[in-house]
C-alpha positions, -999 to 999 in steps of 0.1 A, spaced: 0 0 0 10 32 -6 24 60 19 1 84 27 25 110 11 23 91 -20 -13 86 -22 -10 126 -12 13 134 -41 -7 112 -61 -35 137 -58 -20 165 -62 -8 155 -98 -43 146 -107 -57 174 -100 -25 192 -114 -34 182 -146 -71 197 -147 -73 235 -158 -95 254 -143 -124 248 -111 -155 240 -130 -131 205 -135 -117 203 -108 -151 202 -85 -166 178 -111 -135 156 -109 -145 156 -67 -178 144 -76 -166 119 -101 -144 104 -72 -177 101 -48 -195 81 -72 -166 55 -72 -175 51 -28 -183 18 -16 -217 13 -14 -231 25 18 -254 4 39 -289 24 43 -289 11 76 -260 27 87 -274 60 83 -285 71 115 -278 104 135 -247 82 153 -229 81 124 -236 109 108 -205 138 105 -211 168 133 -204 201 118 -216 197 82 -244 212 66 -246 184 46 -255 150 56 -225 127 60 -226 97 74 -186 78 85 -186 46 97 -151 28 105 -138 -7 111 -108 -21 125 -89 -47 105 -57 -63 115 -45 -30 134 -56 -14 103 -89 13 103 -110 11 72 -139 39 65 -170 38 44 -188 68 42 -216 87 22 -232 121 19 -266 135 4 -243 160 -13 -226 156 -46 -194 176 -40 -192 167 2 -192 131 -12 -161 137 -34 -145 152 -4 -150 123 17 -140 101 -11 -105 118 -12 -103 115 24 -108 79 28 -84 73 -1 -56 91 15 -62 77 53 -81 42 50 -63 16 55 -37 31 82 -28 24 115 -42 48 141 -9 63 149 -10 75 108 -39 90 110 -36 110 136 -2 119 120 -15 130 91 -3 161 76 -33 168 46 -10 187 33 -27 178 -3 -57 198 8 -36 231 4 -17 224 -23 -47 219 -46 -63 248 -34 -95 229 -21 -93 246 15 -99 283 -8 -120 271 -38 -148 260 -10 -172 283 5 -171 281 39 -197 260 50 -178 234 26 -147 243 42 -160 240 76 -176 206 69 -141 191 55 -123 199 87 -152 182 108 -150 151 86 -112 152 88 -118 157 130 -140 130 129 -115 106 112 -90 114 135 -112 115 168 -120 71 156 -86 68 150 -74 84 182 -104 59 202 -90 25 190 -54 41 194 -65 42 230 -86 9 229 -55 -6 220 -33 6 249 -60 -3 273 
């Protein structure tokens, strides 16, 4: 698997190559289409994302000291942004995640191309991915 600085670097090339922001947000929700499919029963106010305006719903699992997320959104674009998310930090150990840099976010300009309700919503999903990661961190020292 790759580092998460390559699978950072990876995304910065991509979206390197696309011109202007009209592709760029529809290259976001191109990636959300490609999310797992997630389980309708899943989506309940305990899993859903605190601090968006849209609904998004995270659920994680732990895999061989591993965490794995699936996630969904009733918005197009918040999808994609979850999407990226996952691929850069599922997959990691706890101690990654928490880690984590994101320095991708800024160097594609995503942080200042969102309005900020978008904005605000991308730094409670990546809270939120860190808060699970930090719990089964501390499940495992217990």
């Amino acid at each position: 698997m790759k580092s998460i600085e390559e699978a950072e670097r990876e995304i910065t090339e991509e979206f390197s190559c696309l011109n202007d922001w009209q592709d760029r947000y529809e290259y976001i929700i191109e990636l959300g289409k490609k999310l797992s499919e997630f389980p309708e029963d899943k989506k309940t106010d305990d899993n859903k994302v605190k601090g968006c305006q849209s609904s998004v719903w995270l659920v994680t699992e732990q895999k061989d000291g591993k965490i794995y997320f699936l996630a969904d959104s009733d918005s197009a674009i918040v999808k994609g942004l979850v999407a990226i998310l996952i691929r850069v930090l599922s997959g990691r150990t706890p101690d990654e995640i928490i880690d984590s840099k994101l320095e991708f976010i800024d160097k594609i300009g995503l942080r200042q191309h969102l309005a900020q309700t978008r904005a605000n919503g991308l730094a409670a999903m990546i809270k939120q991915i860190k808060m699970y990661a930090l719990a089964y961190k501390l499940k495992q020292t217990c």
